[in-house]
C-alpha positions as a printed Julia matrix, in Angstrom:
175×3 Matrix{Float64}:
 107.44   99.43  106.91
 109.86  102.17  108.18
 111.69   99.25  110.31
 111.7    97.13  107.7
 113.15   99.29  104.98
 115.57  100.77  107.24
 117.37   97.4   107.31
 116.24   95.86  103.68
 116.34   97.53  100.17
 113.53   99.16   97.98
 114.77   97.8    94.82
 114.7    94.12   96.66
 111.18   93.97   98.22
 108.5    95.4    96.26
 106.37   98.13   98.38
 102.68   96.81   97.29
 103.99   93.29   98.46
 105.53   94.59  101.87
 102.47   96.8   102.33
  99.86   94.06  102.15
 102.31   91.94  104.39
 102.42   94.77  107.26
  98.66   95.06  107.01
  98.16   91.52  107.58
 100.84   91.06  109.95
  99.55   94.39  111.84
  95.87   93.23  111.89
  97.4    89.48  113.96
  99.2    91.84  116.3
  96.52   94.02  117.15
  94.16   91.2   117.48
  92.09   92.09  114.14
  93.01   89.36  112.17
  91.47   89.86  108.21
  91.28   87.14  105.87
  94.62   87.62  103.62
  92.25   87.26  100.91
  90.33   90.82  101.58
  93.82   92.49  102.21
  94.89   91.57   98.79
  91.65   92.39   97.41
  91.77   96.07   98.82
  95.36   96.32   97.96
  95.12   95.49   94.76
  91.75   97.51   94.18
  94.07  101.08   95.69
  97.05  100.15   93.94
  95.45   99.63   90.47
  92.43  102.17   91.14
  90.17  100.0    89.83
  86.79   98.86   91.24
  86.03   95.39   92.68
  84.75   93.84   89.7
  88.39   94.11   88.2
  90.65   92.61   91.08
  91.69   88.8    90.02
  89.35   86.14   90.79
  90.84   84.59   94.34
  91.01   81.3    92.47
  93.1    83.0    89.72
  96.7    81.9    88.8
  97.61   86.07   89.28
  95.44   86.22   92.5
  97.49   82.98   94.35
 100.89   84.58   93.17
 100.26   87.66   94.66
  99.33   85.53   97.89
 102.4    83.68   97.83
 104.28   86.8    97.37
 102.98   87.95  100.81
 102.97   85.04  103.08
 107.09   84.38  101.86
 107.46   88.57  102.64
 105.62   87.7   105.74
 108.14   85.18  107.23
 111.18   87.84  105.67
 109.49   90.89  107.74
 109.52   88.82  111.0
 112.92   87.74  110.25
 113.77   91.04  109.28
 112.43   92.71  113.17
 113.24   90.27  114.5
 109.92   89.35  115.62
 109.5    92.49  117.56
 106.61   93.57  116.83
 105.42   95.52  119.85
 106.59   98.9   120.3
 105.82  101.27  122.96
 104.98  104.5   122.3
 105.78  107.78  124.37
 102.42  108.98  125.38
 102.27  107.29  128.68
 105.59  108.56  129.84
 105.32  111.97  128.49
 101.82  112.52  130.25
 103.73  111.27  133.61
 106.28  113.56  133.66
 104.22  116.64  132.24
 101.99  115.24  135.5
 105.0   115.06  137.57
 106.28  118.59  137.12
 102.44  120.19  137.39
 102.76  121.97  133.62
  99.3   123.5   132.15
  97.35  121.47  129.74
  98.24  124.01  126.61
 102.25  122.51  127.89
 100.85  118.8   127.85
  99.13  119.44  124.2
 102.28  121.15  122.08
 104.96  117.9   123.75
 101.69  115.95  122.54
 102.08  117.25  119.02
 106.23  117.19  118.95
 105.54  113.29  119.49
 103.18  113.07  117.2
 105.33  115.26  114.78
 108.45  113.15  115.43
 106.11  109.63  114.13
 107.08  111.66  110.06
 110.65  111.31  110.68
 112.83  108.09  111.69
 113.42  109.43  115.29
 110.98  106.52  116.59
 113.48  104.49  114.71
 116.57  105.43  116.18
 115.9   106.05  119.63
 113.32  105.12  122.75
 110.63  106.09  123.77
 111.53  107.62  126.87
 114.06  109.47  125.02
 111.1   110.63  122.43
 109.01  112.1   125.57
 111.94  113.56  126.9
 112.88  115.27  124.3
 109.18  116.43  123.21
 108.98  118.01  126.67
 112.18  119.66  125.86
 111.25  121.17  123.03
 107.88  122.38  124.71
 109.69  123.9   126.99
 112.15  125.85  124.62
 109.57  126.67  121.99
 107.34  128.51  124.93
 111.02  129.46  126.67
 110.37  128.26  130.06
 112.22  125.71  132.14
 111.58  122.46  133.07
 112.64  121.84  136.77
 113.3   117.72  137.16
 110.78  115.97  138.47
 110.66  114.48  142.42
 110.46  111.03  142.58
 107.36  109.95  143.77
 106.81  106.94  146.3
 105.91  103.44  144.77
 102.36  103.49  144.11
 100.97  100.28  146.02
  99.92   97.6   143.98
  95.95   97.65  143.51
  95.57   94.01  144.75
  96.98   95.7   147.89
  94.91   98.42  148.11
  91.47   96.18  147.28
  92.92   93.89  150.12
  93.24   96.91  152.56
  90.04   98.46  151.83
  87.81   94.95  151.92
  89.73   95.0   155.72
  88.78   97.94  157.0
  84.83   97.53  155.11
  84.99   93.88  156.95
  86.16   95.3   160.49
  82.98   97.51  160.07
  80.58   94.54  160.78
């Protein structure tokens, strides 16, 4: 919702409608699909706090507006990102260079918590996220006031196919 409001405007695109859209559209990404039908029905039942016995009948006029609502805010939110709906998060980079420059775990856990800390603010908006785990490690570093020394560069790792190829050679010249 962040990257879709950062481009479109509140007053525009109702929140309860883009809500209900991002959790259907998330639950397709991820590979979770759920039934449009029990998004809506959850929706409705937190937005209303009401129990399940008052949420509109799925064959109700109100109940197919609200669906219609979503799957025309479904095709604007793609249009909207783009269709970029993949993002890659810091974690994996930050944990490589903490690994890189041999910091203590206590290090590794308060750059952990700057990137999750930085997921509140539009920062994972406006920037990468090598530039996220860069800066969480800086701020790690000044907040316990030591200094980060850049990392070496490490050889190429060799591919795993590789290494399964050279291992099932040297197993084979045992025989």
């Amino acid at each position: 919702m962040h990257r879709f409001y950062a481009r479109k405007s509140f007053v525009e695109y109702d929140r309860f409608i883009t809500a209900c859209t991002c959790l259907l559209l998330g639950g397709k990404v991820e590979e979770t699909p759920k039934k449009l039908k029990d998004v809506l029905h959850q929706a409705y039942q937190k937005r209303f706090n009401c129990s399940a016995k008052d949420v509109p009948d799925p064959d109700s006029r109100k109940f197919w507006e609200l669906r219609e609502q979503v799957l025309v805010s479904e095709r604007v939110l793609l249009q909207t990102l783009g269709f970029e709906l993949q993002l890659e998060h810091p974690y994996r980079e930050l944990l490589a260079y903490i690994k890189s420059v041999a910091m203590p775990r206590e290090f590794a856990q308060l750059a952990w918590n700057f990137v999750n800390d930085s997921y509140r603010t539009l920062v994972c908006l406006q920037y990468d996220h090598k530039t996220v785990a860069a800066a969480a490690v800086a701020l790690a570093a000044a907040h316990n006031q030591q200094t980060v020394s850049r990392a070496a560069p490490r050889p190429p790792a060799r591919p795993p196919a590789l290494r399964r190829a050279r291992a099932s050679a040297r197993w084979c010249g045992r025989w």
